[in-house]
ROVOZA-484977 format. One record per residue: residue in three letters; x, y, z of N, C-alpha, C, CB in turn. Coordinates in steps of 0.2 Angstrom, whole numbers, padded with zeros to 4 digits, always signed. Glycine has a CB too. Layout:
BEGIN
ALAXYZXYZXYZXYZ...
This chain:
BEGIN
UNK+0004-0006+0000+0000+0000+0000+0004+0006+0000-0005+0000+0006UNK+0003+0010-0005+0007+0019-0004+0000+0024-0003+0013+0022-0013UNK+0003+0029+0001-0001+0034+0001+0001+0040+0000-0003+0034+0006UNK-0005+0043-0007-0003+0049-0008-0007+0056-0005-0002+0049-0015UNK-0004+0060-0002-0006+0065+0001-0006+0072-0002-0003+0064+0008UNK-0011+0075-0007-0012+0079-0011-0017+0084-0009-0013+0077-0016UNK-0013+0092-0011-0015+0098-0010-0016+0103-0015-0013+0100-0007UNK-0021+0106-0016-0022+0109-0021-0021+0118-0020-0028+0105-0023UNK-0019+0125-0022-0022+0130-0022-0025+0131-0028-0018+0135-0020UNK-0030+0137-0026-0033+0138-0035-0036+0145-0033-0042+0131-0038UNK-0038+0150-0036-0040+0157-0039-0045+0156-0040-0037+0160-0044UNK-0051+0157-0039-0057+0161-0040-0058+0164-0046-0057+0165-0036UNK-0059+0164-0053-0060+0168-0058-0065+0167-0062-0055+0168-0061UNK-0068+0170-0066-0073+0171-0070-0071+0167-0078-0073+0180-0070UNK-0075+0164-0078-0073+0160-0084-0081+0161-0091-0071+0150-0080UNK-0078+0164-0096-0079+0165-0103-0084+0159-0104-0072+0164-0107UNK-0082+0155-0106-0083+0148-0110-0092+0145-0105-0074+0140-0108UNK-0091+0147-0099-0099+0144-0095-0101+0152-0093-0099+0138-0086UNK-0100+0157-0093-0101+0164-0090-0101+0164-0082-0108+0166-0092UNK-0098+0161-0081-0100+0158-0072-0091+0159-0070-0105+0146-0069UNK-0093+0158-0063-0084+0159-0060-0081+0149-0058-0085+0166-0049UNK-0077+0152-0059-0075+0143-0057-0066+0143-0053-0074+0137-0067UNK-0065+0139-0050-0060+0140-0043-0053+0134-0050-0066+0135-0031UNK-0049+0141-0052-0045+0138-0058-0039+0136-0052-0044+0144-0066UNK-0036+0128-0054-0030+0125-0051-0024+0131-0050-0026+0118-0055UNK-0020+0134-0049-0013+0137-0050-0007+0132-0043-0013+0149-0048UNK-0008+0129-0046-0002+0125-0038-0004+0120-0036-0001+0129-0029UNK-0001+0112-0038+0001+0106-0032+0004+0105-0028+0002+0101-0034UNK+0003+0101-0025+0009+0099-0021+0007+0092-0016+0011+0107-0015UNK+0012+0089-0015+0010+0079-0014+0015+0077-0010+0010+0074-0023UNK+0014+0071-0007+0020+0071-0003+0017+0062-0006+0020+0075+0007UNK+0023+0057-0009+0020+0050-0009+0023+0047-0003+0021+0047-0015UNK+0020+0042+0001+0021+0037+0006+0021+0031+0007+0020+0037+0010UNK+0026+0027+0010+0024+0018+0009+0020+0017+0013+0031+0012+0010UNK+0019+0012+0015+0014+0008+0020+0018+0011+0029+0014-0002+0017UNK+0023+0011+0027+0027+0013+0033+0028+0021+0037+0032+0010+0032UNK+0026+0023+0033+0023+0031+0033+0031+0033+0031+0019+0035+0042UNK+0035+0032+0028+0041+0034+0025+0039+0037+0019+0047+0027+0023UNK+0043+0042+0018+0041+0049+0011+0048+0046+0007+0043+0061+0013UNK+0044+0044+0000+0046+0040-0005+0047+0046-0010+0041+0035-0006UNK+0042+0052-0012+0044+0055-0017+0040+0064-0014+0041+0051-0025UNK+0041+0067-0016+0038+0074-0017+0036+0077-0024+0043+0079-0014UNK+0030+0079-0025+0028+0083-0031+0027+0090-0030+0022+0082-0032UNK+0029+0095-0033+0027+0101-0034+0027+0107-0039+0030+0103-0031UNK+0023+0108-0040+0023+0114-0048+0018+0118-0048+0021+0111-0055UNK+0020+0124-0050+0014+0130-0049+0011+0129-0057+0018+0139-0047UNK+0004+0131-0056+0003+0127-0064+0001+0134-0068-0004+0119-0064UNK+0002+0135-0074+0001+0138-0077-0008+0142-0078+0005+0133-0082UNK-0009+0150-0077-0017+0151-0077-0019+0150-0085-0018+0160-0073UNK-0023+0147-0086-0026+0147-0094-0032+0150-0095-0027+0139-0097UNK-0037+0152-0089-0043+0156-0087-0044+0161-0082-0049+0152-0086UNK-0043+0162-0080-0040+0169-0077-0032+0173-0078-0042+0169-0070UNK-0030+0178-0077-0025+0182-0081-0023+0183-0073-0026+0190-0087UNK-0028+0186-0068-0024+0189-0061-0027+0187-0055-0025+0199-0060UNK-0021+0185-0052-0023+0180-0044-0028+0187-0041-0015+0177-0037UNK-0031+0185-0037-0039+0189-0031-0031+0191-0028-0048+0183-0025UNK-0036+0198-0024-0028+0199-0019-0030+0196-0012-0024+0209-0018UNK-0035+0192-0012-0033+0187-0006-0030+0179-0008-0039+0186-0002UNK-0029+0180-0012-0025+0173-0016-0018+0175-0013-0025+0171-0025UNK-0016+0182-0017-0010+0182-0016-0006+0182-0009-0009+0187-0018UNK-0011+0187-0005-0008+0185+0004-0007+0180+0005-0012+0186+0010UNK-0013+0175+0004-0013+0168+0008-0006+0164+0005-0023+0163+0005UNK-0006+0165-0001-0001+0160-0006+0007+0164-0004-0003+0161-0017UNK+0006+0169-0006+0013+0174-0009+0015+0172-0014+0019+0173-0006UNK+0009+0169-0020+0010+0168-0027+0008+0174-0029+0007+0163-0031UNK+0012+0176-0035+0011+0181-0039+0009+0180-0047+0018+0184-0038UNK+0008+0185-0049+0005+0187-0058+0010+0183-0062+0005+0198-0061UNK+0016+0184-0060+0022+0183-0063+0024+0175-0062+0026+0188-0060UNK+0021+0172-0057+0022+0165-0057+0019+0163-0060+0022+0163-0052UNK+0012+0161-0061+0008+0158-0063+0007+0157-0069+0005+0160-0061UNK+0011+0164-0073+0011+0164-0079+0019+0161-0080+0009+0171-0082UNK+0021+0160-0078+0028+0156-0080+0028+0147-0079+0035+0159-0074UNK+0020+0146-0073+0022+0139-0073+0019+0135-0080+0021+0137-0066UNK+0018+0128-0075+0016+0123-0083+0008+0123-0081+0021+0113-0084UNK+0005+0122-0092+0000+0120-0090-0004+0115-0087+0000+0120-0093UNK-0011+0115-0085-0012+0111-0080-0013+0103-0083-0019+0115-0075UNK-0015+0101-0090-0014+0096-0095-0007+0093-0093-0015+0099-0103UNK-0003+0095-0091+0005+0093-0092+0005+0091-0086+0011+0098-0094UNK+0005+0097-0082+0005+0095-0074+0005+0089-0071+0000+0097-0070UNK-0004+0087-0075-0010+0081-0072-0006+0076-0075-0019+0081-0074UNK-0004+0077-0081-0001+0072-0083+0007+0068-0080+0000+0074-0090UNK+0009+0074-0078+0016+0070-0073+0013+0068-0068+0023+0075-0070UNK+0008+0071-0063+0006+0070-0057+0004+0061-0058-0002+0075-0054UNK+0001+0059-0064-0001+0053-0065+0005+0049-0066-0006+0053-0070UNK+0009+0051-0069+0015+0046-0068+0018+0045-0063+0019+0047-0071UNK+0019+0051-0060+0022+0050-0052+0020+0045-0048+0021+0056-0048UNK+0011+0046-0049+0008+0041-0044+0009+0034-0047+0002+0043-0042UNK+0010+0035-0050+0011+0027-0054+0003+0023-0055+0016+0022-0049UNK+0002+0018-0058-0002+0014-0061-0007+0007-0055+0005+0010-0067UNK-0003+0008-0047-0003+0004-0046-0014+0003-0041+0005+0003-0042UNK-0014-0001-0042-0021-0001-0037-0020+0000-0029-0024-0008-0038UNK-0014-0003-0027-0014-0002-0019-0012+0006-0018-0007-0007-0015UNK-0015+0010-0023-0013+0017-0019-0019+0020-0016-0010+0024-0026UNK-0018+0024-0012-0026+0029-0011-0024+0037-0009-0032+0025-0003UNK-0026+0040-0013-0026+0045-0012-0028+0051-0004-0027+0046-0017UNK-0028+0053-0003-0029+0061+0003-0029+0066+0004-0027+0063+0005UNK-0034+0069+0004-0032+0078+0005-0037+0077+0010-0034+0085-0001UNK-0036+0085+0012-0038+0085+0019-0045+0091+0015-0031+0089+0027UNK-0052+0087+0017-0057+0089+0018-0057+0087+0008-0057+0097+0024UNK-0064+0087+0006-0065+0084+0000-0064+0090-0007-0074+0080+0001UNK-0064+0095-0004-0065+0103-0007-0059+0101-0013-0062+0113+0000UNK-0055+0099-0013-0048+0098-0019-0049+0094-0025-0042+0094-0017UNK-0053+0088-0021-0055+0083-0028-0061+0088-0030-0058+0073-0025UNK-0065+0091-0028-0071+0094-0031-0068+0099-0037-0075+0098-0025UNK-0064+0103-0035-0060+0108-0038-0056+0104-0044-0055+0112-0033UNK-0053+0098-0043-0049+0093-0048-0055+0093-0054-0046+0084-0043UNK-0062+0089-0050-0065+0088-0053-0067+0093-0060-0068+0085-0049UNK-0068+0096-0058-0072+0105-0058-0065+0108-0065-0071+0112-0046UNK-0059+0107-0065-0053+0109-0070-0052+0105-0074-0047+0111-0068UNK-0053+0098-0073-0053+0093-0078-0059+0093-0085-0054+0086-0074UNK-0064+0094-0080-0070+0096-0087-0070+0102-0089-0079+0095-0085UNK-0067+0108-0088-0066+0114-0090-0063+0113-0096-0062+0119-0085UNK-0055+0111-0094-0051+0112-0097-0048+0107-0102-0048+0114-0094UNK-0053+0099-0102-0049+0094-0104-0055+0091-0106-0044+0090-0100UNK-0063+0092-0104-0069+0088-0107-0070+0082-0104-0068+0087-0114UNK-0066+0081-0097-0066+0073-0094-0069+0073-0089-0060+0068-0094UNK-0075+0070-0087-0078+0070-0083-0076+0066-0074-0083+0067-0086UNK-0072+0060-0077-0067+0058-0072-0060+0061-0072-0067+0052-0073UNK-0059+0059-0064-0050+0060-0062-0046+0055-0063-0048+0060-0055UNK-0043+0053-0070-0041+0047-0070-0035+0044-0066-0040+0047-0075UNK-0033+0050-0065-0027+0045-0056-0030+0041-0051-0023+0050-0050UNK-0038+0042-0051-0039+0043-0044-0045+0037-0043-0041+0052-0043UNK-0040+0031-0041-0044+0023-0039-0046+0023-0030-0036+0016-0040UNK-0041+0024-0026-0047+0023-0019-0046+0031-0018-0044+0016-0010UNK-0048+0035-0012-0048+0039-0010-0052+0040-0005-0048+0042-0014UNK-0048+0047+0001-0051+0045+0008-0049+0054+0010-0045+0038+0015UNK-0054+0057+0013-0053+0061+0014-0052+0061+0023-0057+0065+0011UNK-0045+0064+0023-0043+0065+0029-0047+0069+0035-0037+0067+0028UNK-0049+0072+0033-0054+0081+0037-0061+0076+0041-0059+0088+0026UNK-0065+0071+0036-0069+0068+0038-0067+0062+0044-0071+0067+0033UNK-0061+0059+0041-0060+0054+0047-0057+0057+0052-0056+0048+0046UNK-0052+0061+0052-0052+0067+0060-0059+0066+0063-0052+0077+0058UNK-0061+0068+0061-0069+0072+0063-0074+0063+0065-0074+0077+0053UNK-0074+0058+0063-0075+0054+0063-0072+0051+0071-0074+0052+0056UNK-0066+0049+0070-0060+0047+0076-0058+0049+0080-0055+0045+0075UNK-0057+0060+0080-0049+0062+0083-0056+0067+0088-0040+0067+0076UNK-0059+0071+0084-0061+0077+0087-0065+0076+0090-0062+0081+0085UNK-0066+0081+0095-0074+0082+0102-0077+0085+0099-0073+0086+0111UNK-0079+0086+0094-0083+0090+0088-0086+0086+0081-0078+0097+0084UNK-0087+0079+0082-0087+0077+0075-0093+0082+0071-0087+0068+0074UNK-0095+0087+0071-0101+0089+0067-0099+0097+0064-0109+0089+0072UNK-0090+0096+0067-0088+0105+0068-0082+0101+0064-0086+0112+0078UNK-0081+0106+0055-0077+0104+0052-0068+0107+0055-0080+0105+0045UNK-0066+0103+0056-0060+0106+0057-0052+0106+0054-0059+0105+0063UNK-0053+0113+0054-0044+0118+0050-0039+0113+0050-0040+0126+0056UNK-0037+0113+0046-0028+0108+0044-0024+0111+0051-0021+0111+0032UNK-0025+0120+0051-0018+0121+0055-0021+0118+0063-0015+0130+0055UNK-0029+0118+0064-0032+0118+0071-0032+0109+0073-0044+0122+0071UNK-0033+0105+0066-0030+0099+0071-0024+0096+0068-0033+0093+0072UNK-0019+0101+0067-0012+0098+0071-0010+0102+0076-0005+0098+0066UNK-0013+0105+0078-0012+0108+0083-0012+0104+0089-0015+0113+0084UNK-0021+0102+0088-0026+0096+0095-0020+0091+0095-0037+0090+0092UNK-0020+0087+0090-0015+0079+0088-0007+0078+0088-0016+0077+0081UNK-0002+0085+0092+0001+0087+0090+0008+0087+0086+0000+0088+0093UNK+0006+0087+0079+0009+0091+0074+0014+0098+0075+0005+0094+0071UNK+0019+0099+0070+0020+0106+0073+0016+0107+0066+0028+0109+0075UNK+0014+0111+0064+0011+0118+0058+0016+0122+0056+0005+0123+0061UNK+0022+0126+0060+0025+0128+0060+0033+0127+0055+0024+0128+0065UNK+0031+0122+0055+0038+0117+0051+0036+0118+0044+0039+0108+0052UNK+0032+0121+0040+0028+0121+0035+0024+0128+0031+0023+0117+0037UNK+0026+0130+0025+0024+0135+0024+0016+0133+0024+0028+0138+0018UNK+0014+0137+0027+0005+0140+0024+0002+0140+0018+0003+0145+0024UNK-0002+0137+0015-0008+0139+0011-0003+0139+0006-0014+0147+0012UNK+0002+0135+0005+0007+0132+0000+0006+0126-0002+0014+0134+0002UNK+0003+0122-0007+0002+0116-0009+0006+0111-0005+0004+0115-0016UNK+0012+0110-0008+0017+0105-0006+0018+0105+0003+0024+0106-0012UNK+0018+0112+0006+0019+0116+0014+0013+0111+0017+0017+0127+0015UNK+0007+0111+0015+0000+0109+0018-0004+0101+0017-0005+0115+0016UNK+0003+0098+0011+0002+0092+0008+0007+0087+0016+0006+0092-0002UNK+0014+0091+0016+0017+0087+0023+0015+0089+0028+0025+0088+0024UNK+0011+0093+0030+0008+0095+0034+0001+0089+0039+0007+0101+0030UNK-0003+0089+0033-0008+0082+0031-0005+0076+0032-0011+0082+0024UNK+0002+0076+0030+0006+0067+0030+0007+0066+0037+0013+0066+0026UNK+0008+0073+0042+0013+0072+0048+0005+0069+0052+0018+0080+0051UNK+0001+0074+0052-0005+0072+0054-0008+0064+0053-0008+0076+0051UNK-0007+0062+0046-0010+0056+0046-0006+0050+0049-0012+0056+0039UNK+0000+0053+0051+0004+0048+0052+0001+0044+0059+0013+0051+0052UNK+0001+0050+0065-0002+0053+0069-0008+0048+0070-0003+0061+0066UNK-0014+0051+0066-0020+0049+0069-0022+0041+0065-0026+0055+0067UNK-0017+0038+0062-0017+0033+0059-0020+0027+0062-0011+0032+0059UNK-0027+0022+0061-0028+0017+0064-0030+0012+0058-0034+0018+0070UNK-0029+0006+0057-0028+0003+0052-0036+0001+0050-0022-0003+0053UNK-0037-0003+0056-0045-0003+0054-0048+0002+0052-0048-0005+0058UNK-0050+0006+0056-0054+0012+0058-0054+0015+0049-0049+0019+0067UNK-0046+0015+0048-0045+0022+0042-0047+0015+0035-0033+0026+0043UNK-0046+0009+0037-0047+0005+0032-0054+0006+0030-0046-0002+0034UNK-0059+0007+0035-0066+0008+0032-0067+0014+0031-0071+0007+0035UNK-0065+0020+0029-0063+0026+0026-0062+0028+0020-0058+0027+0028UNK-0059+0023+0016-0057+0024+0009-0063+0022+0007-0051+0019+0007UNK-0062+0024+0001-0069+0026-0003-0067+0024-0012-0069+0037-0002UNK-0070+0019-0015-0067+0018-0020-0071+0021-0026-0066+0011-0020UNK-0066+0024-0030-0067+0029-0035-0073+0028-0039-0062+0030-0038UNK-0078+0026-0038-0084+0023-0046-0089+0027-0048-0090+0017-0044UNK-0095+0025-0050-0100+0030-0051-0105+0033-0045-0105+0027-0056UNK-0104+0027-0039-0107+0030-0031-0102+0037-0029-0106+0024-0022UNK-0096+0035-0029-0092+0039-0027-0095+0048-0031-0086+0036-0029UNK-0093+0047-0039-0094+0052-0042-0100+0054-0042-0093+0051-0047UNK-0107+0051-0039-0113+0053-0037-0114+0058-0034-0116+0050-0035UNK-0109+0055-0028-0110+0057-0022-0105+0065-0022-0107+0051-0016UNK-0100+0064-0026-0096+0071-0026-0101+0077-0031-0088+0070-0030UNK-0104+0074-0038-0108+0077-0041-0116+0081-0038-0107+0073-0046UNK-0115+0077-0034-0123+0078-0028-0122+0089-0027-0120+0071-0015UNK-0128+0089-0028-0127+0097-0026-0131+0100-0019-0130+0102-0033UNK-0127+0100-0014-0130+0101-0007-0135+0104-0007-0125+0104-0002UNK-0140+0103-0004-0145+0107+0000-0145+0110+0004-0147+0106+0002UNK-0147+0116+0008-0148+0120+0013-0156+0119+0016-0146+0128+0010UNK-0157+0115+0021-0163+0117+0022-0166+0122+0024-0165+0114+0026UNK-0171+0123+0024-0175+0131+0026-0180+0130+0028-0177+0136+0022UNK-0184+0124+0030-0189+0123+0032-0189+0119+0040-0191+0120+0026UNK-0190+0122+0042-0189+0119+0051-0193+0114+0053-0191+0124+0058UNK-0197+0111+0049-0202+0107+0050-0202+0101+0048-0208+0108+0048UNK-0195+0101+0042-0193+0095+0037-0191+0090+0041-0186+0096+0032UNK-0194+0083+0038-0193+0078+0041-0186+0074+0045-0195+0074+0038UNK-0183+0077+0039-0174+0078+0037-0171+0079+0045-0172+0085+0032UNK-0173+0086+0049-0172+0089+0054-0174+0084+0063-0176+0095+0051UNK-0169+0083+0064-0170+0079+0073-0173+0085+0077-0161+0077+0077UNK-0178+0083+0078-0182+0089+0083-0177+0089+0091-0191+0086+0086UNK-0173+0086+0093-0170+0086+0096-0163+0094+0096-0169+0079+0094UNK-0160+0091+0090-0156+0097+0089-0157+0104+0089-0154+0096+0084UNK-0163+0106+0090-0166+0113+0091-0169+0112+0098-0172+0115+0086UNK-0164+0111+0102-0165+0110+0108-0156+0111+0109-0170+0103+0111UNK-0156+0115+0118-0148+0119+0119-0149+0117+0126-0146+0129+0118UNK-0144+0114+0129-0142+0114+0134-0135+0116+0137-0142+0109+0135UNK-0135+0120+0145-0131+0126+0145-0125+0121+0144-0131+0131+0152UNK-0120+0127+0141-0113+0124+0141-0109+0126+0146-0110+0125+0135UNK-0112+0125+0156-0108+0128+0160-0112+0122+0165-0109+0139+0161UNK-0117+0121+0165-0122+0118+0172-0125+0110+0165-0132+0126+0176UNK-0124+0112+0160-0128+0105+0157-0135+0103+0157-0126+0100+0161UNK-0140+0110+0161-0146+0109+0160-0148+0110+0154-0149+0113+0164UNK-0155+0109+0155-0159+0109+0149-0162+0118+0147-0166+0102+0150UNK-0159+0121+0143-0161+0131+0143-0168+0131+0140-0155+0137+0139UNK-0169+0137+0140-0176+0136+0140-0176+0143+0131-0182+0137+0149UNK-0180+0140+0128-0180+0143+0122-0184+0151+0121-0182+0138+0117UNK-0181+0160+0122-0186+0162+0125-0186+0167+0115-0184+0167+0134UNK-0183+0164+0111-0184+0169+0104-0183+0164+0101-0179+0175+0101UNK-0191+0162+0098-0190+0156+0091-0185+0157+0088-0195+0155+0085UNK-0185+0152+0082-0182+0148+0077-0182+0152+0071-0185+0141+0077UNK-0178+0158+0071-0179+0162+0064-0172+0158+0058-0177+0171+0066UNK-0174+0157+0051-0171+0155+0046-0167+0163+0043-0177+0152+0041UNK-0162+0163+0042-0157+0168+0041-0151+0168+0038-0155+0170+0045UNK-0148+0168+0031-0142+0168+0028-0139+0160+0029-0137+0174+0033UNK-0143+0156+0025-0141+0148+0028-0143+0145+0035-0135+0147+0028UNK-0145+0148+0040-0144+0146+0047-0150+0149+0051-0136+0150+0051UNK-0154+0143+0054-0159+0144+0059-0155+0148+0067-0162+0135+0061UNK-0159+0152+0068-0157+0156+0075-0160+0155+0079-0157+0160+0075UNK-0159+0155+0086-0165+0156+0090-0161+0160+0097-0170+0147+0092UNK-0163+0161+0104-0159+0162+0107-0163+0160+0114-0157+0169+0107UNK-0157+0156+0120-0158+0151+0125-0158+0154+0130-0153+0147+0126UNK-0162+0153+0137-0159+0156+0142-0161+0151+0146-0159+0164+0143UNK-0152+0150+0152-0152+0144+0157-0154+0149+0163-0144+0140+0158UNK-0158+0147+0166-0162+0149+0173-0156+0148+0178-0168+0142+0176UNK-0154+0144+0179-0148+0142+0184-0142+0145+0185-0146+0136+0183UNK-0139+0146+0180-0134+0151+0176-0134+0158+0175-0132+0149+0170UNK-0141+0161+0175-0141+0168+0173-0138+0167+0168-0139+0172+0176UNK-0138+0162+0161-0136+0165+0154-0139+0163+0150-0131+0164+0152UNK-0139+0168+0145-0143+0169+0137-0136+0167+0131-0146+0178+0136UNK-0140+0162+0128-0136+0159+0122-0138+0160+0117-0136+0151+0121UNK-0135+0162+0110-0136+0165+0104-0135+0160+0100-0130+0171+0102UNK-0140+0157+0097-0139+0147+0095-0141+0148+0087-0147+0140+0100UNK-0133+0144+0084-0138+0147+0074-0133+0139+0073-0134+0160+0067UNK-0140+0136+0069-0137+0130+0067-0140+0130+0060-0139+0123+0072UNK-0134+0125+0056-0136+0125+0048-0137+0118+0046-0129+0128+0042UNK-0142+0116+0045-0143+0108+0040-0142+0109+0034-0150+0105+0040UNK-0137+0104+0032-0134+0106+0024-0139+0096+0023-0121+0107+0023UNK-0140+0095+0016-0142+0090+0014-0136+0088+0009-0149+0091+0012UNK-0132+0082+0011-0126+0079+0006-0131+0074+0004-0117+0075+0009UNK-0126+0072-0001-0128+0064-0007-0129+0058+0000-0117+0061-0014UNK-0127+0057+0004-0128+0052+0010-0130+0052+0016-0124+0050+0012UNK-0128+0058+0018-0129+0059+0025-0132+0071+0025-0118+0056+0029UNK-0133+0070+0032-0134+0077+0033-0129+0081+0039-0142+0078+0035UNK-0127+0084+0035-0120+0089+0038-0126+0093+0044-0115+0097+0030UNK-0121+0092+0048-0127+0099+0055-0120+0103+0057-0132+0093+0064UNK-0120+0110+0057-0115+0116+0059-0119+0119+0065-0114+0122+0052UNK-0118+0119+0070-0119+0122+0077-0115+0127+0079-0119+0118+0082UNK-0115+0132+0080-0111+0139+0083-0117+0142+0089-0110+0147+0076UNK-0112+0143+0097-0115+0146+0101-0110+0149+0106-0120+0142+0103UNK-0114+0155+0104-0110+0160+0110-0116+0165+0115-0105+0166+0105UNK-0109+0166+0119-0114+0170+0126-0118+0176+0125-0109+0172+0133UNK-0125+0178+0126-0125+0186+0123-0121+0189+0129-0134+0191+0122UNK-0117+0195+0128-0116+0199+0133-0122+0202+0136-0113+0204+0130UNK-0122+0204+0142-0127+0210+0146-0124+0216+0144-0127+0210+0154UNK-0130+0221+0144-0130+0229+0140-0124+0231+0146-0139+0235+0140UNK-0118+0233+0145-0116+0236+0149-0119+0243+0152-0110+0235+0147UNK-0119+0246+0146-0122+0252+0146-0126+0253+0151-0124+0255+0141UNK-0131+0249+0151-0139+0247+0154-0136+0248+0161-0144+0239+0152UNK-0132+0242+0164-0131+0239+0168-0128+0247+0171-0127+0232+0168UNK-0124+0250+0170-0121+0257+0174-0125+0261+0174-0115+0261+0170UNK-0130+0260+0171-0135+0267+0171-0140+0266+0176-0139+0269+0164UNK-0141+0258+0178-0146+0256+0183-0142+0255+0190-0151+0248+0181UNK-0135+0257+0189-0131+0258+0198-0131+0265+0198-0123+0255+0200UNK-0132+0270+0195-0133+0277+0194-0139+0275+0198-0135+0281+0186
């Protein structure tokens, strides 16, 4: 078995040919590994822009790629074509990135720019982001950051450039080396077919409808995060910018919770996003009622 651990940047640009914007590759970067978690080869190439001319100037911070790079490197046809040699031919490979967003984008520059609906390198595959989330984290329903779990598992982040292909590819390896369980990750992989491609091609839902069956009546319910009682709900359930809202307040605690959760609908399962924080007390109020 080898394992390749791939990372993709890309640019945001406006593309001609559909009228729509599409997230174009400029940068790989890959780290390959034996079964022993030994680094066997490294990939890297900044890849040539063929649909957009100028990186967003938040590409540029994040990367430190420049106008001038992008136009010097190789086209992305050539790239994919060494990437595939690199990885070679063999069926015990399975590929890795962290969180599925790369192969989507892979997917997404292949039919742009080459008319092919499939990734032809790409036989098992396992996204790393999800079995974190699955095995490692006290959050499995809260997606978490490359740099936030090497941090928990500890990684250093630091040994590695940032939001740099090949920087955030060894970054992912050190990690996976890390959270590694043979079984656990064995049912993880995901073999590349027409479920697979269903499931990537699947276009997520947002629910909006609080009543959908879809929805656990349960989950619209908050217990304090200080005493563990059950709070009591004193501002329904308003639908807002993707996210049901409502606000809590624990008797016991004297506190009020600001509760906004998102039901997304995937190809298999249903993504649930929870964010809650304390409201503050009016300070202002509060000085003016010791006046």
């Amino acid at each position: 078995m080898q394992y390749v651990i791939m990372d993709l940047e890309w640019n945001n640009t406006y593309a001609k040919k559909t009228s729509g914007f599409i997230n174009e590759i400029i940068e790989i970067g890959a780290v390959k590994l034996d079964e022993n978690f030994n680094s066997i080869d490294e990939f890297s190439y900044v890849i040539r822009s063929q649909i957009g001319r100028k990186l967003r100037g938040s590409v540029k911070k994040l990367t430190n790629l420049t106008n001038d790079d992008i136009s010097a490197g190789i086209p992305f046809t050539k790239a994919f074509s060494m990437f595939r040699a690199w990885i070679g031919d063999s069926d015990n490979t399975v590929v890795i990135t962290w969180g599925d967003s790369d192969i989507r984008v892979l997917l997404e520059n292949y039919s742009y720019l080459n008319g092919v609906k499939r990734i032809p390198f790409l036989k098992h595959y396992c996204d790393l982001q999800r079995y974190y989330q699955k095995t490692k984290s006290g959050h499995p329903e809260r997606q978490t950051g490359l740099i936030d779990a090497a941090c928990e598992c500890g990684a250093d982040p630091e040994i590695y450039a940032h939001h740099r292909a090949l920087g955030d590819s060894l970054l992912t390896a050190d990690i996976f080396e890390i959270i590694y369980e043979k079984d656990r990750f064995e049912k993880e992989i995901e073999d590349c077919g027409e479920a697979f491609y269903g499931k990537l091609l699947y276009k997520a839902k947002i629910i909006k409808n609080i009543d959908s069956n879809l929805i656990d009546k349960k989950r619209l319910e908050h217990r304090c995060d200080t005493c563990g009682e059950m709070c009591k709900l004193t501002v329904p359930w308003k639908f807002s910018c993707q996210y049901f809202r409502a606000t809590f307040y624990c008797e016991k605690c004297d506190v009020t919770y600001s509760v906004r959760i998102r039901f997304k609908k995937l190809y298999d399962r249903l993504d649930i996003k929870k964010v809650v924080s304390v409201v503050e007390p009016d300070v202002q109020a509060e000085e003016e009622s010791e006046e």
